[in-house]
N, CA, C and O atoms as a Maestro MAE file, in Angstrom:
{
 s_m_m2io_version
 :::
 2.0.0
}

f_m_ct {
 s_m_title
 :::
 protein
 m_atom[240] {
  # First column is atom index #
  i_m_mmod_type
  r_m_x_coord
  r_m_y_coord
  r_m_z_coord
  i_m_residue_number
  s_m_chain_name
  s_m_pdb_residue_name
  s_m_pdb_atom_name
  i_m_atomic_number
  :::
  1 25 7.583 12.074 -7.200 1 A "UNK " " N  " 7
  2 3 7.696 11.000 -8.165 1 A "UNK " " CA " 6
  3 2 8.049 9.689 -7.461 1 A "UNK " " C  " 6
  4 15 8.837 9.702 -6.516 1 A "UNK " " O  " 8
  5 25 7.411 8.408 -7.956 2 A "UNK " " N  " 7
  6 3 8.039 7.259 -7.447 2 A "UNK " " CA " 6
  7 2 8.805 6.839 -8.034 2 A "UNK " " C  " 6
  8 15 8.928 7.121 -9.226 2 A "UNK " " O  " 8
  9 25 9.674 5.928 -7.336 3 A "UNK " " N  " 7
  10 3 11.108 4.991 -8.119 3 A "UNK " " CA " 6
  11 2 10.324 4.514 -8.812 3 A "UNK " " C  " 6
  12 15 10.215 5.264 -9.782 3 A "UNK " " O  " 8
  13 25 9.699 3.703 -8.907 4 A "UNK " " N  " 7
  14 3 9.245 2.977 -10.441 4 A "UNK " " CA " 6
  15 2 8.253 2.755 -10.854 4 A "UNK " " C  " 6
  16 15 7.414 2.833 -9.956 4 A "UNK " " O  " 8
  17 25 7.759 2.455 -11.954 5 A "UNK " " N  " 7
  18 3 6.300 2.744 -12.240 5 A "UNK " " CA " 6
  19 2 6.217 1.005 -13.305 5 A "UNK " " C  " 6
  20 15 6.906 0.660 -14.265 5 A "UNK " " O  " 8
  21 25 4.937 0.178 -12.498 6 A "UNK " " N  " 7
  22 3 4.933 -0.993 -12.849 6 A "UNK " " CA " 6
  23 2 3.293 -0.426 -14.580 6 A "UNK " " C  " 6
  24 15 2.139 0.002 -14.555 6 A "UNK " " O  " 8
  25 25 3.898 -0.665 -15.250 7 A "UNK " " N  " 7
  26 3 2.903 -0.758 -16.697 7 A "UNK " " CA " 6
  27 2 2.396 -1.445 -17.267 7 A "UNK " " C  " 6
  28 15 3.084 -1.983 -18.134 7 A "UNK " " O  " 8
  29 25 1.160 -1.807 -17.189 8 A "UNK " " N  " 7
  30 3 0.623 -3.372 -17.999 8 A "UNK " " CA " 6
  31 2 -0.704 -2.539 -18.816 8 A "UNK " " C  " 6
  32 15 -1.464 -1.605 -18.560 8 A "UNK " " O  " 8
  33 25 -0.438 -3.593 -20.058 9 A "UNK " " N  " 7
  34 3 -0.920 -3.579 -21.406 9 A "UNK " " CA " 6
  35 2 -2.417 -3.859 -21.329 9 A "UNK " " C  " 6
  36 15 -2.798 -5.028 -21.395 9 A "UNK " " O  " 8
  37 25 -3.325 -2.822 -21.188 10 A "UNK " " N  " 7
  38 3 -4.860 -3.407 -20.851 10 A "UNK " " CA " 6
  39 2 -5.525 -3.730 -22.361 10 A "UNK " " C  " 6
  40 15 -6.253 -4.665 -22.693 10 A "UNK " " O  " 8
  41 25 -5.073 -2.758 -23.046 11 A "UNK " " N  " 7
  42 3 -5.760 -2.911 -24.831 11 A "UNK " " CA " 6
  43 2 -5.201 -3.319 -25.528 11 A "UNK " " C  " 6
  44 15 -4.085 -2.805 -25.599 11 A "UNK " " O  " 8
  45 25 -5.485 -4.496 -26.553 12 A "UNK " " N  " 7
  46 3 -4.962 -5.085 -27.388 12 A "UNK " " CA " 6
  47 2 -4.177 -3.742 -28.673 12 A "UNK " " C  " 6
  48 15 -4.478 -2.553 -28.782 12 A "UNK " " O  " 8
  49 25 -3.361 -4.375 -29.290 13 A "UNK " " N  " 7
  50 3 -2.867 -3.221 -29.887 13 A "UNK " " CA " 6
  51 2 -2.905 -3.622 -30.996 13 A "UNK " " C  " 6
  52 15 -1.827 -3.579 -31.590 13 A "UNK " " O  " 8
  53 25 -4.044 -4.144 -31.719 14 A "UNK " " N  " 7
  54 3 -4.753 -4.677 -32.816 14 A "UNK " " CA " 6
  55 2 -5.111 -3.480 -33.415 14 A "UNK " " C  " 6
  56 15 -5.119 -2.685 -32.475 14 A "UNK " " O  " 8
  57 25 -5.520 -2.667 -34.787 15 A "UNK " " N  " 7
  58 3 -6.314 -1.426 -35.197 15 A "UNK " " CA " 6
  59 2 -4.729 -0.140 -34.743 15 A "UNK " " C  " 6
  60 15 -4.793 0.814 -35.519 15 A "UNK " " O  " 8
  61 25 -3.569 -0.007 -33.800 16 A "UNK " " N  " 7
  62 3 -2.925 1.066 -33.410 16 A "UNK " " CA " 6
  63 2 -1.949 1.387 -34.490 16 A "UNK " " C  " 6
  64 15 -1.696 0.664 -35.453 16 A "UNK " " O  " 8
  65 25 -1.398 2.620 -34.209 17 A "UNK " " N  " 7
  66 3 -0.861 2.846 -35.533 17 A "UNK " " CA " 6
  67 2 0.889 2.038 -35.103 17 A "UNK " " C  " 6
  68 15 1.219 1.556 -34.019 17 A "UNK " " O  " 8
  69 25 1.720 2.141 -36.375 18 A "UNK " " N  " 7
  70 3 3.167 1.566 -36.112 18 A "UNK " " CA " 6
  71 2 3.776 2.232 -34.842 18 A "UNK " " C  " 6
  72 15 4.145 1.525 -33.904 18 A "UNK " " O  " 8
  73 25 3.888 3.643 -34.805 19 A "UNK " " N  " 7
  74 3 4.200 3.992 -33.610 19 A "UNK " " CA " 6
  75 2 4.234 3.796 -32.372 19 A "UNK " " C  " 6
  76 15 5.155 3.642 -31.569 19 A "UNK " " O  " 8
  77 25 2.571 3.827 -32.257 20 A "UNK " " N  " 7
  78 3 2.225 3.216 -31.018 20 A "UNK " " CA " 6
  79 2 2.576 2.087 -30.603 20 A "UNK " " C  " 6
  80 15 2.989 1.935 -29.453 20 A "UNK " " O  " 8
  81 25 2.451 0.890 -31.652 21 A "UNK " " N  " 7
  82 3 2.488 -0.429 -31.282 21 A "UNK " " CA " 6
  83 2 4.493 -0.623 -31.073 21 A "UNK " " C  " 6
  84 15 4.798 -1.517 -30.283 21 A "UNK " " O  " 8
  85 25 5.475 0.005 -31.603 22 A "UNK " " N  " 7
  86 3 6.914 0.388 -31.477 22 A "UNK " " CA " 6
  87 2 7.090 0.670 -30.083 22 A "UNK " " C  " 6
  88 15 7.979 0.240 -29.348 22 A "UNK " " O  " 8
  89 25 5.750 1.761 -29.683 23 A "UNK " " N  " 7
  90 3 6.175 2.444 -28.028 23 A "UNK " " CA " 6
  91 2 5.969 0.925 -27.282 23 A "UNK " " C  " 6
  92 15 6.768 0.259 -26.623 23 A "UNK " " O  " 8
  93 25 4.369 0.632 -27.720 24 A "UNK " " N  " 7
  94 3 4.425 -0.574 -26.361 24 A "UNK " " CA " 6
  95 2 5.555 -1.792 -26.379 24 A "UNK " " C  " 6
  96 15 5.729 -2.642 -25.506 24 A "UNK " " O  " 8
  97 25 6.253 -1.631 -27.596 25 A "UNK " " N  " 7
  98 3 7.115 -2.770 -27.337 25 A "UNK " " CA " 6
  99 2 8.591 -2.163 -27.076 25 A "UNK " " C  " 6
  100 15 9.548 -2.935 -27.022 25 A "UNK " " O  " 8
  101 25 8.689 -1.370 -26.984 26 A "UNK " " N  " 7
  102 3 9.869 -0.668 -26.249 26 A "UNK " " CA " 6
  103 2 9.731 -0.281 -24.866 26 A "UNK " " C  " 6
  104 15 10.676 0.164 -24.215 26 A "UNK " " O  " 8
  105 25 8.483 -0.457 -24.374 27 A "UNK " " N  " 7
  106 3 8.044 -0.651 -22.966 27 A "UNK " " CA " 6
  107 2 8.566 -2.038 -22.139 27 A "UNK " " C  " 6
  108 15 9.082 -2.187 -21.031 27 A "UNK " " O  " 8
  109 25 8.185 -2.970 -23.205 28 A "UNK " " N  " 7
  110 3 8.839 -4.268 -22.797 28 A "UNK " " CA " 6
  111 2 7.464 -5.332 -22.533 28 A "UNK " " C  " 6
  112 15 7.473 -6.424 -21.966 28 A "UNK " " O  " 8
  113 25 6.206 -4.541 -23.205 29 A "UNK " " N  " 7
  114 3 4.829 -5.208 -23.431 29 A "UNK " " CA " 6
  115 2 4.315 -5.893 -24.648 29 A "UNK " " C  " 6
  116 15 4.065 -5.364 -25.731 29 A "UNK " " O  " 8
  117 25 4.179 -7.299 -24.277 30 A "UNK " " N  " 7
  118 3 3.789 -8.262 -25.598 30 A "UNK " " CA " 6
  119 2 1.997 -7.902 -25.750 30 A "UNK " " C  " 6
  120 15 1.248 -7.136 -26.356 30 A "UNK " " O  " 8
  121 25 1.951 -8.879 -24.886 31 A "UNK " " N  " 7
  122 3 0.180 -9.216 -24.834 31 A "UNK " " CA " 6
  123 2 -0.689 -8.483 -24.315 31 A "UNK " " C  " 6
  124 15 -0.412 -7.390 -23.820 31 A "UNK " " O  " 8
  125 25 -1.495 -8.823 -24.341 32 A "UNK " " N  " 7
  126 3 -2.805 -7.596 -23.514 32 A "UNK " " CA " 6
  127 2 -2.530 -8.627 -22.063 32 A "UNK " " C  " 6
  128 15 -2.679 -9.849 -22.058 32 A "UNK " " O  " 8
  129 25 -2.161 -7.909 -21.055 33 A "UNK " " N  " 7
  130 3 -2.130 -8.601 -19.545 33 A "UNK " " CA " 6
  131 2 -0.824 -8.267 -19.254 33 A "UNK " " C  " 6
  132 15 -0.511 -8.098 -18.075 33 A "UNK " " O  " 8
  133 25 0.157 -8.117 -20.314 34 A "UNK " " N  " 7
  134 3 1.519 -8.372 -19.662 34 A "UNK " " CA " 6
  135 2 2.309 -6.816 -18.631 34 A "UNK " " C  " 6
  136 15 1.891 -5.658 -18.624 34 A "UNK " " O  " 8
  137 25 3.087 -7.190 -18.145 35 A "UNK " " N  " 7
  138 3 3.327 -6.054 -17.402 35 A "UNK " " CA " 6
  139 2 4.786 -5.573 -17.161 35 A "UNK " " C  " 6
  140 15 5.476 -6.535 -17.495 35 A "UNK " " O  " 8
  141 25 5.316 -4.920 -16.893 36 A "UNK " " N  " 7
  142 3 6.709 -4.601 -16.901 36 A "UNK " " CA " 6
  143 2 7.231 -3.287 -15.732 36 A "UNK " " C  " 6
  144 15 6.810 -2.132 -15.803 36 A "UNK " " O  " 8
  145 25 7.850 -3.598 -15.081 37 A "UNK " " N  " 7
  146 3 8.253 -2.340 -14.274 37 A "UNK " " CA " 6
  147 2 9.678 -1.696 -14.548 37 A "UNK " " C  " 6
  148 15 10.798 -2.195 -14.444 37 A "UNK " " O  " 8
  149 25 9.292 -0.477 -14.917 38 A "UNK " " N  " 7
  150 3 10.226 0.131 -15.186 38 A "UNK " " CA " 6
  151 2 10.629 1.585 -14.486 38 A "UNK " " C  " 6
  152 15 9.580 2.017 -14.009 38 A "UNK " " O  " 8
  153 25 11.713 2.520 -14.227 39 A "UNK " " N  " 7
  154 3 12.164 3.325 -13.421 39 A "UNK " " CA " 6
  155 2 11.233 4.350 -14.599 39 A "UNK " " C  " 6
  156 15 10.877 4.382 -15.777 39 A "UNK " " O  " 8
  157 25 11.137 5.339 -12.927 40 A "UNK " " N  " 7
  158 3 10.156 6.743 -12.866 40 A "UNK " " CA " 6
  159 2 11.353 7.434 -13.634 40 A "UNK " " C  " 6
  160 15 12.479 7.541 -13.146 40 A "UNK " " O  " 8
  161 25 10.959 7.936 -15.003 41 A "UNK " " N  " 7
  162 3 12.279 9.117 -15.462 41 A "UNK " " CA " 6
  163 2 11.579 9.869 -16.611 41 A "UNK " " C  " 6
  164 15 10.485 9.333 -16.786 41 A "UNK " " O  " 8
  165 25 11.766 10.885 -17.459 42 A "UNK " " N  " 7
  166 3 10.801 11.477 -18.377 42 A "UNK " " CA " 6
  167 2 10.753 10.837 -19.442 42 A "UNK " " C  " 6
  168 15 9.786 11.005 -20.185 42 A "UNK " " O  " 8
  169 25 11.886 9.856 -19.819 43 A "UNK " " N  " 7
  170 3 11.651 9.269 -21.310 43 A "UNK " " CA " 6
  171 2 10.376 8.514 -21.201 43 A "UNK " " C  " 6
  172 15 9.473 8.465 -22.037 43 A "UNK " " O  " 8
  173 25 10.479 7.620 -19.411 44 A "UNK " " N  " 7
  174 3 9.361 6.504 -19.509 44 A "UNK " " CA " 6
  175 2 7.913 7.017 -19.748 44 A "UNK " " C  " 6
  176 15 6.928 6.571 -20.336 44 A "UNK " " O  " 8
  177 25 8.265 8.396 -18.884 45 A "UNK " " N  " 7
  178 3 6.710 8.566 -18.904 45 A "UNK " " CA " 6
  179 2 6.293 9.166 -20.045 45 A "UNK " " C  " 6
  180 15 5.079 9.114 -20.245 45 A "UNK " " O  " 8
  181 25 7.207 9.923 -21.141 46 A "UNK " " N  " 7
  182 3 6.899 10.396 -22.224 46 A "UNK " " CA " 6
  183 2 6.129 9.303 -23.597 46 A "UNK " " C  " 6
  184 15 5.380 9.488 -24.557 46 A "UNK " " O  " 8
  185 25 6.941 7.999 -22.891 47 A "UNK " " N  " 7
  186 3 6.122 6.724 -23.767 47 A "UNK " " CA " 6
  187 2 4.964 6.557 -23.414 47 A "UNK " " C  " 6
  188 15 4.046 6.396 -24.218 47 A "UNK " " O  " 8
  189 25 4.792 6.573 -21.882 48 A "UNK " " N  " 7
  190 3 3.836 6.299 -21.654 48 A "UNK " " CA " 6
  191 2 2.449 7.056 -22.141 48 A "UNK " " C  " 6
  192 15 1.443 6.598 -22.682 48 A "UNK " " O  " 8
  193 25 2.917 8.858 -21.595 49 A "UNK " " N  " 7
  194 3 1.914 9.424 -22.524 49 A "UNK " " CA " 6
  195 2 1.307 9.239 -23.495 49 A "UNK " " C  " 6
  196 15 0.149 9.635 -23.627 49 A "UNK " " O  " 8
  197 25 2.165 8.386 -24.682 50 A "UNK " " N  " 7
  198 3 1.913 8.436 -26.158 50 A "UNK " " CA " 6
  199 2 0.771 7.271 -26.211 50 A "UNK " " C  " 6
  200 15 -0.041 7.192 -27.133 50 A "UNK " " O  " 8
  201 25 0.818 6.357 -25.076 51 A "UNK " " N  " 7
  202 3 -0.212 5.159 -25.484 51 A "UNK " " CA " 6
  203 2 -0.853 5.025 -24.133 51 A "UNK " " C  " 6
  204 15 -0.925 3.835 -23.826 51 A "UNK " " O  " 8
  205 25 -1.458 6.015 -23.003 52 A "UNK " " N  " 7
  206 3 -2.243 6.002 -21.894 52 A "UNK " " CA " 6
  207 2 -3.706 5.601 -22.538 52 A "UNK " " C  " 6
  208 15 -4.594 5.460 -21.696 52 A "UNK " " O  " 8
  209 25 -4.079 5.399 -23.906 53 A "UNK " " N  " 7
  210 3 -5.273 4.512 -23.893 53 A "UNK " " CA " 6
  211 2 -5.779 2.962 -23.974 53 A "UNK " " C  " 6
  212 15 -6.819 2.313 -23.862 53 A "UNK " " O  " 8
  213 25 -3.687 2.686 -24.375 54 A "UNK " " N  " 7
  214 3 -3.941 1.140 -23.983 54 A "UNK " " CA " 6
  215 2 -2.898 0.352 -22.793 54 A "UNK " " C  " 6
  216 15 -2.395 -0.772 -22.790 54 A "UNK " " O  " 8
  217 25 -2.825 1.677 -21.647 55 A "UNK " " N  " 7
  218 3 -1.976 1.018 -20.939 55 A "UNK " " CA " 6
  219 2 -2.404 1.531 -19.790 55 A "UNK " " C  " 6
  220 15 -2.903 2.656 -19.793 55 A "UNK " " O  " 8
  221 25 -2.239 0.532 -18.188 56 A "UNK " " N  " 7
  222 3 -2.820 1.374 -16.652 56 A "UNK " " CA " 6
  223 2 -1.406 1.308 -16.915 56 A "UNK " " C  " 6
  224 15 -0.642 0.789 -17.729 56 A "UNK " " O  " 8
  225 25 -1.356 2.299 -15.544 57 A "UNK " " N  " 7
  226 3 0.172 2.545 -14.731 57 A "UNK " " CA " 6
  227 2 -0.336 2.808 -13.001 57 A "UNK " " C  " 6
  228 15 -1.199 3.548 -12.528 57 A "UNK " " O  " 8
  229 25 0.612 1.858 -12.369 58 A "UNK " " N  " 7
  230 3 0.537 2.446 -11.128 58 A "UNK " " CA " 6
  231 2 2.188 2.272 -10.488 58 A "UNK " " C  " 6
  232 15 2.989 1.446 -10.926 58 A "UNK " " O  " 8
  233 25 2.400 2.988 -9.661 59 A "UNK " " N  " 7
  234 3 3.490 3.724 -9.225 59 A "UNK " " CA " 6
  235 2 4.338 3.027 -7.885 59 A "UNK " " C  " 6
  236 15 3.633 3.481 -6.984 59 A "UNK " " O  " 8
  237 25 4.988 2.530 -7.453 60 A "UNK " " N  " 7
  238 3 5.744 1.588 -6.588 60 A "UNK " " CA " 6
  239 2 6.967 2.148 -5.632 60 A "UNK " " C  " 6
  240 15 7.596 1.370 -4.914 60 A "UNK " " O  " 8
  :::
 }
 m_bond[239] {
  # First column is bond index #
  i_m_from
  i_m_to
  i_m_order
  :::
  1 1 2 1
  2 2 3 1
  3 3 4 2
  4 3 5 1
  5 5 6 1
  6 6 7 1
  7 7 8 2
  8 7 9 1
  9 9 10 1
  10 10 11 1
  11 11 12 2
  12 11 13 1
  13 13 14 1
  14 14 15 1
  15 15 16 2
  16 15 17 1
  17 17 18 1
  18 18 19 1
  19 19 20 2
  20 19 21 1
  21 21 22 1
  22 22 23 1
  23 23 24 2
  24 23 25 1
  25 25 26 1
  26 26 27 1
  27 27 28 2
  28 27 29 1
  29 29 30 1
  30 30 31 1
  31 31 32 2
  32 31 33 1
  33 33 34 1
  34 34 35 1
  35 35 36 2
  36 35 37 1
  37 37 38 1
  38 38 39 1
  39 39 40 2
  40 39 41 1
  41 41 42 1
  42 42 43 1
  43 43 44 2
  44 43 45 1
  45 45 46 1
  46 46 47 1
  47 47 48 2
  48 47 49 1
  49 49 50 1
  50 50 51 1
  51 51 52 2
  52 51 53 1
  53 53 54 1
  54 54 55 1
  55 55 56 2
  56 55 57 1
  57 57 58 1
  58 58 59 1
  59 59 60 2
  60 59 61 1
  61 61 62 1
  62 62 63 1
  63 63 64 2
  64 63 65 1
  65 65 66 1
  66 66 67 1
  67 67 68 2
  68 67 69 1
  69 69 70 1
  70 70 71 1
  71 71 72 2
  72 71 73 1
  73 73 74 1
  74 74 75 1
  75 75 76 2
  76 75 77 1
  77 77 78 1
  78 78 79 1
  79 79 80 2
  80 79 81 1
  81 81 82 1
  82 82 83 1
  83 83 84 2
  84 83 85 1
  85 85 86 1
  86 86 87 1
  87 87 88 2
  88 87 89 1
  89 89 90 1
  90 90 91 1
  91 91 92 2
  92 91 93 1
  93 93 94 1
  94 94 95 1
  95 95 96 2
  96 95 97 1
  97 97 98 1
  98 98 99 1
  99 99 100 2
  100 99 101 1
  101 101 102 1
  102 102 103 1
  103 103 104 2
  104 103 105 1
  105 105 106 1
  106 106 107 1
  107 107 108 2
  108 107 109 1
  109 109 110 1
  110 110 111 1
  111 111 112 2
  112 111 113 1
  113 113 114 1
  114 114 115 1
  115 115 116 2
  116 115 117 1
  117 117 118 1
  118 118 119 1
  119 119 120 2
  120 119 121 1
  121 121 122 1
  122 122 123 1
  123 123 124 2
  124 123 125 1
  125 125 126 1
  126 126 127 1
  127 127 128 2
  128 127 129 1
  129 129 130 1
  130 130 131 1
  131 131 132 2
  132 131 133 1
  133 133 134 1
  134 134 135 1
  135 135 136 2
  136 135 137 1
  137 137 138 1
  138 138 139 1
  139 139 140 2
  140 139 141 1
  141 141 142 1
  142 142 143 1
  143 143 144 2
  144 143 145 1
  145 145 146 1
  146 146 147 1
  147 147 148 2
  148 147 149 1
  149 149 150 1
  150 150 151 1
  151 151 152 2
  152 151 153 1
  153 153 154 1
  154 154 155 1
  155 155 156 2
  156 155 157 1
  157 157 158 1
  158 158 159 1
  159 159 160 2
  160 159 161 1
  161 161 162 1
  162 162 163 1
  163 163 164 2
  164 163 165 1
  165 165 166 1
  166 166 167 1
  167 167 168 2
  168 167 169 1
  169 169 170 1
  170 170 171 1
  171 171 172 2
  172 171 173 1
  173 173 174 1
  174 174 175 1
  175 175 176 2
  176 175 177 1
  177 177 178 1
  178 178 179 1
  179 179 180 2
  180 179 181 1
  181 181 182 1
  182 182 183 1
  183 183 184 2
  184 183 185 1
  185 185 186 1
  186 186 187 1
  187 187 188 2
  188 187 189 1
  189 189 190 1
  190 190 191 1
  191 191 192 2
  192 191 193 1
  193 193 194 1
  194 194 195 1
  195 195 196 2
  196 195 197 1
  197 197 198 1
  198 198 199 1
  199 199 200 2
  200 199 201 1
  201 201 202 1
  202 202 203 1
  203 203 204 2
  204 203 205 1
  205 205 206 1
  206 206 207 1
  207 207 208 2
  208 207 209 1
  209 209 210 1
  210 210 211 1
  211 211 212 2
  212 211 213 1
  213 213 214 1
  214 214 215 1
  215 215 216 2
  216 215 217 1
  217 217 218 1
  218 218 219 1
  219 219 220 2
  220 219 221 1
  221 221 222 1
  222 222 223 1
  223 223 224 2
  224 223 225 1
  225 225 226 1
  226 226 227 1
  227 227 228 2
  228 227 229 1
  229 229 230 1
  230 230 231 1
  231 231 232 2
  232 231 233 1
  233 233 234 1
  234 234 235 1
  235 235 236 2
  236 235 237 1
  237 237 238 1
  238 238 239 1
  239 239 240 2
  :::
 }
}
């Protein structure tokens, strides 16, 4: 696992359900572009799971 995993918002989150759009902003993602790095741990990546169709991740 890496220390931290940098996450930016590739899909607008226009059409997503409340949930989803709750996860990406508890990620710490506004806009489509924006990005946020946050520590490698299971909660993060468990968010992340929930919205891997509107978000890359790469690992630091």
């Amino acid at each position: 696992m890496a220390d931290k995993l940098k996450v930016t918002l590739t899909r607008s989150k226009i059409g997503t359900l409340p949930k989803q759009r709750a996860t990406v902003a508890a990620l710490g993602l506004n806009k489509t572009g924006s990005a946020n790095v946050l520590p490698d741990n299971p909660a993060v990546r468990g968010m992340i799971r929930k919205v891997t169709h509107l978000v890359s991740v790469e690992e630091q």
